[in-house]
N, C-alpha and C positions, 0 to 999 in steps of 0.2 A: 759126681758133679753136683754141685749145690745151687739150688734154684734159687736162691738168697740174692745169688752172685751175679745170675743173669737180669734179676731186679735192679740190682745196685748199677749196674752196665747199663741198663738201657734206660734208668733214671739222670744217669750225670752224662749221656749219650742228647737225653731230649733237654735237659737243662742246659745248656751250654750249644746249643744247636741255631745259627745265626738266621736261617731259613725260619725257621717258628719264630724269633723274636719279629723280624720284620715283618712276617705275616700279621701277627697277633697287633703289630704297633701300626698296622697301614689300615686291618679291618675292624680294631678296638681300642685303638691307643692306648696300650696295656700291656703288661706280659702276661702269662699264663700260669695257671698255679699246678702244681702236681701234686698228686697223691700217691703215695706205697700202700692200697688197700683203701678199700671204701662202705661206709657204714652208710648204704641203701635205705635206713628207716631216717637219715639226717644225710640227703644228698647234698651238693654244692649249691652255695646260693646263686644269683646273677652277680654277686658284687666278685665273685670266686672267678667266675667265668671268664675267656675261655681255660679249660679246664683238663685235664689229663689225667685219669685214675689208671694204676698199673695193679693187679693179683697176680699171684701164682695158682692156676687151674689144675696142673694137675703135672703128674710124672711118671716115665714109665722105665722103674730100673731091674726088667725084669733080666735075669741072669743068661735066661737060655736063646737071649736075641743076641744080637749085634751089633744093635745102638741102645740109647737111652734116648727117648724121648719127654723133650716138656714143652708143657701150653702155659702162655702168660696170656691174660686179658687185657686189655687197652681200650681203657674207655673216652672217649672222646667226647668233649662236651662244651657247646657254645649258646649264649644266651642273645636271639636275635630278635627284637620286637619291629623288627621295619616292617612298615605296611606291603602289603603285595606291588610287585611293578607291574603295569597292564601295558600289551602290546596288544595287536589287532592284525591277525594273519592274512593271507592275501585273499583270503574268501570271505573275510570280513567277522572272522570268530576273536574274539575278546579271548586274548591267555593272561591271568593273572597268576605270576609268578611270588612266591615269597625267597625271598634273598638269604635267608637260611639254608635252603635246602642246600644252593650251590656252596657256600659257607662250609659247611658243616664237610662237604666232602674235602673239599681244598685242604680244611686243617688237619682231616684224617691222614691224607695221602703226606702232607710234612711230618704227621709223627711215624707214620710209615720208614719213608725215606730215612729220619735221622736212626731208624730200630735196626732196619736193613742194613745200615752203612757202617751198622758196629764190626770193626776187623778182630772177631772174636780170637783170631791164631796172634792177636799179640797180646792177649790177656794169657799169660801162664797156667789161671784155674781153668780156660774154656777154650784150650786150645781144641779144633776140630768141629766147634758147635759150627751148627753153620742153621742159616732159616731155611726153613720145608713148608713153607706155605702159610696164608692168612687165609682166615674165616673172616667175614664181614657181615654184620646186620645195622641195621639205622633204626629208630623210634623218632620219627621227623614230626610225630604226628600227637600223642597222649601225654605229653607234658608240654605241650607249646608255650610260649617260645623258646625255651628250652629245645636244642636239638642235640640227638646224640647219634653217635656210631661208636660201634661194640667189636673190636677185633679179635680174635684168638690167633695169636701169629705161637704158629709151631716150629720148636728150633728141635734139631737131633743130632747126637753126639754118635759118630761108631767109633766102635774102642775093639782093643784086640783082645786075646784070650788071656784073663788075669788081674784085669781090669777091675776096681771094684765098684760095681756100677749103683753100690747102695752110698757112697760119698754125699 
């Protein structure tokens, strides 16, 4: 199974994904730009944003398992400069919230949504992938107002004996 493929899949899965248009056109008046790979020393500007970076992590086609295992990264990224909202709780403490942070999850959990709802068993190269789980981290804080969330969503294939899992 070729990690190429699961790329190509969950890039024209988030492109074409009417949930992330709306979101993006309701909280940016904008669409969202994607990336296949991302050169970290010249990250997305705010004109970019918000933002979608997809890699290939890693693979694991070892012969003497049962499945194949791969990690794509999914990086998630929204430029919010709104000042902090202040509310005033009922014992009289001042919370000043920034509207990124809730942002930044909302857009994670629609690229979720549109990665998860790919029906891998009607793509003929990835019949059987199916998702095993996401990793998630945020950096809400060291590039502000820049906000990002970093997924590793794991898919795994089992194959039977004969298979060749180095494809």
């Amino acid at each position: 199974m070729n990690i190429n493929i699961i790329l190509e899949e969950i890039i024209e899965s988030i492109s074409i994904d009417v949930d992330l248009f709306e979101w993006c056109n309701t909280n940016y008046s904008k669409l969202y730009t994607i990336y296949n790979g991302i050169d970290l020393r010249k990250p997305p500007t705010e004109i970019e944003c918000p933002v979608i970076s997809l890699a290939a992590i890693s693979k694991d086609p070892n012969e003497s398992q049962t499945k194949v295992s791969h990690v794509i990264g999914v990086v998630c990224e929204i430029y919010d400069k709104s000042p902090p909202t202040s509310t005033t709780s009922i014992s009289g403490v001042i919370i000043k919230k920034y509207p990124g942070i809730s942002k930044i999850e909302e857009f994670r959990k629609a690229v979720e949504k549109s990665i998860t709802s790919i029906d891998f068993n009607s793509i003929p190269d990835l019949v059987g992938l199916r998702c095993d789980g996401i990793k998630i981290d945020f950096d809400t804080i060291t590039v502000f107002p820049f906000f990002r969330a970093f997924m590793e969503v794991y898919f795994v294939n089992y194959f039977s004996q004969g298979e060749d899992t180095y494809a």
